[in-house]
N, CA and C of each residue as an Amber inpcrd file, in Angstrom:
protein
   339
 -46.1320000 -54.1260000 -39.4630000 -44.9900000 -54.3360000 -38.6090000
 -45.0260000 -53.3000000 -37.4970000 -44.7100000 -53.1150000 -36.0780000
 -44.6730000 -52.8550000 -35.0430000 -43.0650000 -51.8540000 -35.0180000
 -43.1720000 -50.8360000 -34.7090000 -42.3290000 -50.2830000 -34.4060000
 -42.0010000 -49.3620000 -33.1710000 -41.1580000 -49.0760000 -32.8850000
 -40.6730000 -48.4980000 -31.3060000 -40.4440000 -47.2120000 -31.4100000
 -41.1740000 -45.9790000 -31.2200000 -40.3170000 -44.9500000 -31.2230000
 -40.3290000 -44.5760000 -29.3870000 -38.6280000 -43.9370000 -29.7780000
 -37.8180000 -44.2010000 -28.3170000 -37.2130000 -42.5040000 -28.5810000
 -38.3380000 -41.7700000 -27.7370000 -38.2610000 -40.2940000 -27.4900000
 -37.1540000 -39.8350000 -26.8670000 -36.0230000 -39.1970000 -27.1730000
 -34.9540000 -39.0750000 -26.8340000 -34.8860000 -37.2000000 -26.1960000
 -34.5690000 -36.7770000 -25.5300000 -34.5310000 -35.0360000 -25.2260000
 -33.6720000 -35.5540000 -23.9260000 -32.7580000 -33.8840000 -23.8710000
 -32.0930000 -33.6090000 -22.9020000 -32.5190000 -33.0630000 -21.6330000
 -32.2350000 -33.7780000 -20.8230000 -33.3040000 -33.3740000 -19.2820000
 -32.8770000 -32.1380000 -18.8130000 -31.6600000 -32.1360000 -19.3070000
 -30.8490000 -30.7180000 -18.4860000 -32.0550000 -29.3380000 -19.0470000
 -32.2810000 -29.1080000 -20.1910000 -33.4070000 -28.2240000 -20.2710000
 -34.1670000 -27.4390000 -19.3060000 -34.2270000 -26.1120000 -19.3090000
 -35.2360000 -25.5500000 -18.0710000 -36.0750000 -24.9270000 -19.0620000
 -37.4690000 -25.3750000 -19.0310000 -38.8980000 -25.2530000 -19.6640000
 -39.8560000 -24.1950000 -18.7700000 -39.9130000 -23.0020000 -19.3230000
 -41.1630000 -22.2390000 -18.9320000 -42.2790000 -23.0960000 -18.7230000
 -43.0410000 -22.7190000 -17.8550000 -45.0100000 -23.3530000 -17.8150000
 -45.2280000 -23.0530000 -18.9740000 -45.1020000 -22.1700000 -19.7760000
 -45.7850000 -21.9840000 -21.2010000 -45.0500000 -22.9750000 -22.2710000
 -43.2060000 -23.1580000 -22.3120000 -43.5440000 -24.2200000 -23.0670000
 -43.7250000 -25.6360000 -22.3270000 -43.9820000 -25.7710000 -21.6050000
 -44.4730000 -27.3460000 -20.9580000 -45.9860000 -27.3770000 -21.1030000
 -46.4700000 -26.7380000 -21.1040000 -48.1990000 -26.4650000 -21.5570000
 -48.1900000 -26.6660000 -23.2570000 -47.4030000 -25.8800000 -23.8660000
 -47.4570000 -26.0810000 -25.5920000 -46.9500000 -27.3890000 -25.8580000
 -45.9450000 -27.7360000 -25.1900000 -44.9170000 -29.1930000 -25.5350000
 -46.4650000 -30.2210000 -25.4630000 -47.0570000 -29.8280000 -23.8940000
 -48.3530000 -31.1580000 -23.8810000 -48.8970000 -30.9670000 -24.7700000
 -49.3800000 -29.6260000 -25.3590000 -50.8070000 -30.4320000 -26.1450000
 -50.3940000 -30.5560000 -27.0010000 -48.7530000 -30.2560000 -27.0480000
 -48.4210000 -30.8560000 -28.9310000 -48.5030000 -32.3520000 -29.1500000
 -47.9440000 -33.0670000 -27.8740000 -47.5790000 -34.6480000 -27.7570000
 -49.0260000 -35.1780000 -27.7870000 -50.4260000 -34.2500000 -27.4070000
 -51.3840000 -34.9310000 -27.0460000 -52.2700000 -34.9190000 -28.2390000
 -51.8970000 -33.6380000 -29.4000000 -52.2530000 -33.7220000 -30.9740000
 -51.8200000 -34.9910000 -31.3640000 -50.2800000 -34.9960000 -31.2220000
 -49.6680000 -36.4240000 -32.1370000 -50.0320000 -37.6580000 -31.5450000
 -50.3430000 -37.8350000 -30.1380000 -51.2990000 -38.7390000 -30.0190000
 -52.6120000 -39.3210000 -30.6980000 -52.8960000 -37.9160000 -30.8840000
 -55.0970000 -38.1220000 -31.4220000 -54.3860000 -38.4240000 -32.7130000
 -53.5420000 -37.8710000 -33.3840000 -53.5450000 -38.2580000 -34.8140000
 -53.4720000 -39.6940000 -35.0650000 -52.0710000 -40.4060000 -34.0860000
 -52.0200000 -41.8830000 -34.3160000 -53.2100000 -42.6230000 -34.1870000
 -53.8090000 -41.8930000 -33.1870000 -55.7710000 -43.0240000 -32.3710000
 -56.2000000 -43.0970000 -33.7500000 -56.2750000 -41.7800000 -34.5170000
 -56.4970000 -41.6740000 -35.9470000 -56.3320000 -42.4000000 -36.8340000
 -54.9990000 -42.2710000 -36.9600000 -54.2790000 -43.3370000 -37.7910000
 -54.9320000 -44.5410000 -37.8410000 -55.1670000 -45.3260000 -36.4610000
 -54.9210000 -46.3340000 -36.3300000 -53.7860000 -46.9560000 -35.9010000
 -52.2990000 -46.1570000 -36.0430000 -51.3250000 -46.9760000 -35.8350000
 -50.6070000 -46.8160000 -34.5050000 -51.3790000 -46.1890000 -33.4640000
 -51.0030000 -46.3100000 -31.8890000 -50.9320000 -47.3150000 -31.4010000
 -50.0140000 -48.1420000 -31.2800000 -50.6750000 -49.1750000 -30.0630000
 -50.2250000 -49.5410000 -28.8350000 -49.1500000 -48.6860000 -28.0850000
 -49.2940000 -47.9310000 -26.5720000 -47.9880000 -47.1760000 -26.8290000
 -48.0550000 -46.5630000 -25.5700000 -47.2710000 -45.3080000 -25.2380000
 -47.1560000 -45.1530000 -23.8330000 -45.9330000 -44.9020000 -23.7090000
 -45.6660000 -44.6060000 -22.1140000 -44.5110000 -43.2770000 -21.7320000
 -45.1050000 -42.4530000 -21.3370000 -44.1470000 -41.2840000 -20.4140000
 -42.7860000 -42.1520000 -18.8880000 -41.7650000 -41.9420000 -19.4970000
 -40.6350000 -42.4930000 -18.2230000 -40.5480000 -40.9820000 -17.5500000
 -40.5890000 -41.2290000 -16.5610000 -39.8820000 -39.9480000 -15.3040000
 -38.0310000 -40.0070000 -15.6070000 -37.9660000 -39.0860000 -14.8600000
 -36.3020000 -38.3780000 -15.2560000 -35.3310000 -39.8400000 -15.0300000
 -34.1090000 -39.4950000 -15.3770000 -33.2020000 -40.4330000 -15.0130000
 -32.6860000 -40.1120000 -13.6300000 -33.1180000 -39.0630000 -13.7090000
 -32.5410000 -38.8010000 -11.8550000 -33.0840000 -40.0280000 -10.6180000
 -34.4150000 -40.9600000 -11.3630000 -35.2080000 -41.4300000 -10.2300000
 -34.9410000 -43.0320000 -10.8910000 -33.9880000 -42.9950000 -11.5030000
 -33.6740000 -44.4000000 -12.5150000 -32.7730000 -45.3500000 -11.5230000
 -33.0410000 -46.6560000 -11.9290000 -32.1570000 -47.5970000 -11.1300000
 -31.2770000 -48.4660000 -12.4010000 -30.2500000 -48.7660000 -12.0470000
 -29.5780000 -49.6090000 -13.2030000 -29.0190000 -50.8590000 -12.1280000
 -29.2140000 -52.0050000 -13.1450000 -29.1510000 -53.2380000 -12.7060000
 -28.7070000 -54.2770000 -13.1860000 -26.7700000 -54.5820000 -12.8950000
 -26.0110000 -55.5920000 -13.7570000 -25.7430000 -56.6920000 -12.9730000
 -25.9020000 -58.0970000 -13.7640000 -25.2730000 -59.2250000 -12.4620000
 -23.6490000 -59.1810000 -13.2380000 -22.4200000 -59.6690000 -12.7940000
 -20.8300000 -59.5630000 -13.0130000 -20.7260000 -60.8240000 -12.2620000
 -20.2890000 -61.4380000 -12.6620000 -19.4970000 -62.7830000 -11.9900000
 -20.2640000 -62.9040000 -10.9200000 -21.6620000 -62.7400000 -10.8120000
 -22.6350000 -63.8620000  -9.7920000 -22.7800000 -62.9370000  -8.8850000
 -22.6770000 -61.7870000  -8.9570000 -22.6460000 -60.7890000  -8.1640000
 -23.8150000 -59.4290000  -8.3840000 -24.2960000 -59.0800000  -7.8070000
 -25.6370000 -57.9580000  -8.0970000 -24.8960000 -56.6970000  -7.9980000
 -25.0460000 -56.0040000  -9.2070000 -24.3580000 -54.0060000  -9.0130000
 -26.0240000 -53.6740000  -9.1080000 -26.1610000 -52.5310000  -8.2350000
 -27.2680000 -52.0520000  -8.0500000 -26.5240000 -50.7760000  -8.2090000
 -27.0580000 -48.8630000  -9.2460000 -26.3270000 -48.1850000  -8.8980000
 -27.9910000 -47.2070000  -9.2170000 -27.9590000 -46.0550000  -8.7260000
 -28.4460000 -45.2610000  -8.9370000 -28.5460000 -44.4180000 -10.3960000
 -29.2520000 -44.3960000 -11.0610000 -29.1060000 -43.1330000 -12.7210000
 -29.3580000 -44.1340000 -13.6480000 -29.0050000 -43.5240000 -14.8850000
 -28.7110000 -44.3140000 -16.0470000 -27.1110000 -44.8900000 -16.1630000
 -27.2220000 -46.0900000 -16.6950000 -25.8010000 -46.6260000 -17.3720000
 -25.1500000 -45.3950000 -17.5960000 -25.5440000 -45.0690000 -19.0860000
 -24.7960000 -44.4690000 -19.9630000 -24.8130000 -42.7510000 -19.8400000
 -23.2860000 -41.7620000 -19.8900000 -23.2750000 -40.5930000 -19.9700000
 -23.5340000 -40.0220000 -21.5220000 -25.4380000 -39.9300000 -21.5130000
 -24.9070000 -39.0440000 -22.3340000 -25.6070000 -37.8480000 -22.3840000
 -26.0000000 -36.5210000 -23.3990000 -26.5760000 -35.6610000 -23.0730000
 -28.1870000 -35.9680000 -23.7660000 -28.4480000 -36.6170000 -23.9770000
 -30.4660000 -37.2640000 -24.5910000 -30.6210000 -38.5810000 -23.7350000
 -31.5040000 -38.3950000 -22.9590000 -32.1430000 -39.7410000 -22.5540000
 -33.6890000 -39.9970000 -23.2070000 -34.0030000 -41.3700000 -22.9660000
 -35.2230000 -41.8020000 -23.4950000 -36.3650000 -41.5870000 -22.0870000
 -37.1270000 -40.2300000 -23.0870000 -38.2900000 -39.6800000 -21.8460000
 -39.3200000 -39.9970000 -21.8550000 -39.4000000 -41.4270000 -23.0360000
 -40.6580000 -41.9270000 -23.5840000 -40.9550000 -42.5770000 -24.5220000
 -41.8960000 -43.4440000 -25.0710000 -41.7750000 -44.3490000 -25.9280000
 -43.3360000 -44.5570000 -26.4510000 -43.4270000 -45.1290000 -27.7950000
 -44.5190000 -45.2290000 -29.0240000 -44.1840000 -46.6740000 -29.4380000
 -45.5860000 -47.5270000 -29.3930000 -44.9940000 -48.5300000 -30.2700000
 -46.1650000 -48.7330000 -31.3220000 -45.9440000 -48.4290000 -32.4020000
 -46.9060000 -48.2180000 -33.4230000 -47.0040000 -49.2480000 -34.5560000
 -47.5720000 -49.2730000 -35.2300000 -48.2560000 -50.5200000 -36.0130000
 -47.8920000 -49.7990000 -37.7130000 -47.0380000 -50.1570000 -38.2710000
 -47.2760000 -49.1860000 -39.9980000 -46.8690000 -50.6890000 -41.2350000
 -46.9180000 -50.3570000 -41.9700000 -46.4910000 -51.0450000 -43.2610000
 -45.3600000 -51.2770000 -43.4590000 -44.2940000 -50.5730000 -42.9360000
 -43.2940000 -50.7140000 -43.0240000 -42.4410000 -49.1270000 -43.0370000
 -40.7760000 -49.2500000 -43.0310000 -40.2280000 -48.5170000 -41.9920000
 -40.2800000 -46.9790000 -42.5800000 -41.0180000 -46.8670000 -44.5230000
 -41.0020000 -45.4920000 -44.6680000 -41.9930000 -44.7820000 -43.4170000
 -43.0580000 -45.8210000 -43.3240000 -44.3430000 -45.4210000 -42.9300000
 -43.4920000 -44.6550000 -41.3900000 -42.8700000 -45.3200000 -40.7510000
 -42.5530000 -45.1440000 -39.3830000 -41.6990000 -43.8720000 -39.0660000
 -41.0990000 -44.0440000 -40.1700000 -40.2590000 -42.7510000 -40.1150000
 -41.0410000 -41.4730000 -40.4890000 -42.2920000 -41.5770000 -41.5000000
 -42.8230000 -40.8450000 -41.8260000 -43.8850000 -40.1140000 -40.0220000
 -43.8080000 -41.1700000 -39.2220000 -44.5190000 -40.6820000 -38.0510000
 -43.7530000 -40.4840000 -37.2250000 -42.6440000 -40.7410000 -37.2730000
 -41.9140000 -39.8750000 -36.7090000 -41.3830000 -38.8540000 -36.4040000
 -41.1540000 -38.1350000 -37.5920000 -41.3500000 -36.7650000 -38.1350000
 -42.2230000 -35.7770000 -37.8820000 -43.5090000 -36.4370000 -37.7420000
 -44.1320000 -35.4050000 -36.6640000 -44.3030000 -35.2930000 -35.2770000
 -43.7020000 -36.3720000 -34.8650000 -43.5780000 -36.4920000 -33.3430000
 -42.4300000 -34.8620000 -32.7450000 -43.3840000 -34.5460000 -31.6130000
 -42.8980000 -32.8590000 -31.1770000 -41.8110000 -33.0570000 -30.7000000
 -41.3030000 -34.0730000 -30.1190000 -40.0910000 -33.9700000 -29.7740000
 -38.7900000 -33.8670000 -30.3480000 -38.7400000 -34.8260000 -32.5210000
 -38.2880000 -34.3970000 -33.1040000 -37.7480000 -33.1540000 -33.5840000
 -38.6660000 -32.3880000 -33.0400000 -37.6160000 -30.7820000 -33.2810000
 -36.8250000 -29.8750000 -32.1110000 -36.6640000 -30.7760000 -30.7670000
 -35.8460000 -30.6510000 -29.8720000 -35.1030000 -31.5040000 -29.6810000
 -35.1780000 -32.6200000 -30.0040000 -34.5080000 -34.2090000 -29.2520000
 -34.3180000 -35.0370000 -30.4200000 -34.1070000 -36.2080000 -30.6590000
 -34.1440000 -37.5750000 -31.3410000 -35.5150000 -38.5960000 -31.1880000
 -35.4480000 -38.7300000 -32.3730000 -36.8720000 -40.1190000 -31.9200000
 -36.1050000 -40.9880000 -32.9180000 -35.6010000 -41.9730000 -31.6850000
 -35.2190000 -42.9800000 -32.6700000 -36.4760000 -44.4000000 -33.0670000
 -36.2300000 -44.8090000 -34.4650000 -37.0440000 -45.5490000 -34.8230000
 -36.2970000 -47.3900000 -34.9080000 -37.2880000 -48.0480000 -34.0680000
 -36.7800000 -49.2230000 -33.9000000 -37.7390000 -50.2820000 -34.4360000
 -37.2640000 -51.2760000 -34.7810000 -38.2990000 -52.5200000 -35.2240000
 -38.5990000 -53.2220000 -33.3930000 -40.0130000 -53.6330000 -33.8280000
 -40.2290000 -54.5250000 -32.6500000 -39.9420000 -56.0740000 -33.0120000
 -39.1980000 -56.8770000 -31.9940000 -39.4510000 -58.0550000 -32.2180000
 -40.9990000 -58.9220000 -32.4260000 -41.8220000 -59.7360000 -32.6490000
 -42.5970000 -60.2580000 -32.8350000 -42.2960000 -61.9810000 -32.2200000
 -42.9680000 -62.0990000 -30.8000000 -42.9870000 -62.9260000 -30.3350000
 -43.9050000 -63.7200000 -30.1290000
């Protein structure tokens, strides 16, 4: 089964070069491990919400607004959609994902279309 992890951290954060250098090669370990695994099967880095567009139609009408929808303090800075047995397995890789010990990684089922 296919699952979503949806990297959650607070942008407000101000990161030394040293930890933005440790943060990469931590994300780029838990990468090689999944290639490992086997259970990678893509991944994508989002840029800030500062450069985000949100986009509702209302009674036939287009809202175009600048940011994210929602106020809150974790946005999603990135995403995993991985392949496991099922959802111990997912959670179990989740857990080592680096961002888990600053942020949220929430774990989602993928639809199957």
């Amino acid at each position: 089964m296919r699952y979503a992890l949806l990297v959650c951290v607070d942008e407000s954060l101000e990161l030394t070069e040293e930890d933005i250098e440790r943060q990469y090669a931590e994300f780029m370990g838990f990468q090689d491990e999944l290639e490992a695994r086997g259970a990678l099967v893509s991944l994508e880095r989002l840029q800030p919400t500062s450069l985000s567009t949100t986009v509702r139609v209302r009674d036939e009408g287009l809202l175009v607004a600048d940011g994210p929808f929602a106020e809150t303090k974790e946005q999603i800075a990135g995403f995993y959609v991985i392949e496991c047995e099922d959802l111990d397995e997912a959670i179990e890789i989740a857990s080592r994902n680096p961002g888990a010990r600053y942020g949220t990684i929430e774990v989602r089922p993928v639809w199957e279309i």
